[in-house]
C-alpha positions in Angstrom: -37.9 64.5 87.2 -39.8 61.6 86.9 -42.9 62.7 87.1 -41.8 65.7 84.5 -41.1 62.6 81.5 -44.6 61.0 82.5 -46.5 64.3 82.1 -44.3 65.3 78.7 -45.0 61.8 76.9 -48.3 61.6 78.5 -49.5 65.2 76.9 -47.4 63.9 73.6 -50.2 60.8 73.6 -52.7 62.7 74.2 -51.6 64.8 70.8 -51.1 62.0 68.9 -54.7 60.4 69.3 -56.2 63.5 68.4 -54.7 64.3 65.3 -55.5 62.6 62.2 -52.6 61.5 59.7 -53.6 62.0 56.1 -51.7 61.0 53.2 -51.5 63.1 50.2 -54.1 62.0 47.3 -51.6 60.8 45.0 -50.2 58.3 47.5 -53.8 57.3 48.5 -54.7 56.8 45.0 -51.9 54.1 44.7 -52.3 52.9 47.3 -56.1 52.2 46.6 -54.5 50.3 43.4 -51.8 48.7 44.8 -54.9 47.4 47.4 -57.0 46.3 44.3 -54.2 44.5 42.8 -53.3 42.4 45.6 -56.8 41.7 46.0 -57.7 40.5 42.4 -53.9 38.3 42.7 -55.3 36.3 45.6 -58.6 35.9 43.6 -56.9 34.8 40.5 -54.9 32.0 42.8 -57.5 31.0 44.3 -59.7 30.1 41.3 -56.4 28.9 39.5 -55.4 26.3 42.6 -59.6 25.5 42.6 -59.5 24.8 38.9 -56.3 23.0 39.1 -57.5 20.5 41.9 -60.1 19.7 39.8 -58.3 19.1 36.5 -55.8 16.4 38.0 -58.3 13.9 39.0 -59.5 11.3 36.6 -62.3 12.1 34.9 -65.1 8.7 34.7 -67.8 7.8 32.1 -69.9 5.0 32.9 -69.9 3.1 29.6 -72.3 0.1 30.7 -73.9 -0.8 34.0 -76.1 -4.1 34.3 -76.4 -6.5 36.8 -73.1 -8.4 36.1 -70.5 -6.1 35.2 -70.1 -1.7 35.6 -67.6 -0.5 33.0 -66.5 3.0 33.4 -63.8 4.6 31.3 -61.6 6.8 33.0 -59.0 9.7 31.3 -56.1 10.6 33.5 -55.0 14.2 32.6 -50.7 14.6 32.5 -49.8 15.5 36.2 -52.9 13.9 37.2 -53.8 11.9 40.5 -56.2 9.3 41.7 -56.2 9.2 45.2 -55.9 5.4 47.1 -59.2 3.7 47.8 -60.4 -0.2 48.6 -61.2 -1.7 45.6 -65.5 -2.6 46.1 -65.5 -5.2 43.4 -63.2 -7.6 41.7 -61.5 -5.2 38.4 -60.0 -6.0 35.3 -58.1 -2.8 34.2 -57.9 -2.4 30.1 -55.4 0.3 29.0 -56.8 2.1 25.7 -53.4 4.5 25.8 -50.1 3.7 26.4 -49.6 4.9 30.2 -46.3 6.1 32.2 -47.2 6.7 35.7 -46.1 6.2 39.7 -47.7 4.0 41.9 -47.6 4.9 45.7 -48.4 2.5 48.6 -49.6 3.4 51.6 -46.3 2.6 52.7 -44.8 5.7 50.5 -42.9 3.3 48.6 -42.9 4.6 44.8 -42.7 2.5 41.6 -43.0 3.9 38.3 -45.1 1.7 36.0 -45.5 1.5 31.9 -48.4 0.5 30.1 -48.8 -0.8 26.7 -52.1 -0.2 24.9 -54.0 -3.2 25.4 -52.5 -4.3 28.7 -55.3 -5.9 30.9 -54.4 -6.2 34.7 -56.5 -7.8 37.5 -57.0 -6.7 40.8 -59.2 -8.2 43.4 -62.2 -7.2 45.6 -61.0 -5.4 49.3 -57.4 -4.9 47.6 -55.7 -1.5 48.4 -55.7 0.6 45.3 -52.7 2.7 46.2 -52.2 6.7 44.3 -51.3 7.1 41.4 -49.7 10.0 39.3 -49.6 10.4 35.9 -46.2 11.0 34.6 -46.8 11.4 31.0 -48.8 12.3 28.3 -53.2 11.8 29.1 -54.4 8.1 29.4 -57.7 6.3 29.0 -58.3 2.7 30.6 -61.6 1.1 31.0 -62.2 -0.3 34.5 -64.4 -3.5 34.5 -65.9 -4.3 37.8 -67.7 -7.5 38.1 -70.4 -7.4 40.3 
């Protein structure tokens, strides 16, 4: 009896791989579009994610470079983020805007900070600039780096 199932489902197998299913062309047509859609979604979140990466960072103009000093004025977008880095030179930090944002250490400790226009902080050379978020509204500061 065995044998009789292996024959039946073997011949079914056999039926099945050479037929060719076909779906009605009204149900391929949406599905072509449902196909399309999905495709120009993904598209559309990819360029959205790619656009929004780039829009958080600070943006930098280099305002003056000699051989003493490289001041660079940077705008920090609302949401935006400026990754951690070593500081390469002694800074003095000038805030043009009044600024609302979090500091993070590399520790993951989190402290919001406030900024007045006008504020002037100094950070030295080899110091650990830790991330920063921007929890308000945009921001300018001009970044003085002694040389």
């Amino acid at each position: 009896m065995l044998s009789t199932q292996d024959s039946a489902l073997s011949t079914f197998h056999s039926a099945l791989r050479t037929q060719h299913f076909s779906f009605p062309p009204e149900v391929r047509k949406k599905m072509k579009g449902t196909r399309t859609l999905g495709a120009v979604i993904v598209l559309l979140i990819a360029a959205m994610s790619f656009y929004a990466g780039r829009q958080s960072a600070p943006t930098m103009s280099v305002k003056l470079d000699n051989a003493r000093v490289t001041v660079t004025e940077s705008l920090t977008p609302a949401g935006g983020r400026r990754d951690a880095y070593t500081r390469p030179t002694d800074q003095i930090i000038v805030f043009v805007d009044e600024a609302n944002y979090e500091s993070v250490e590399a520790s993951g400790q989190a402290t919001l900070r406030h900024r007045m226009p006008g504020e002037i902080v100094w950070h030295s050379k080899g110091e650990a600039a830790p991330v920063l978020v921007n929890k308000g509204k945009a921001y300018r500061n001009l970044v003085i780096a002694l040389k």
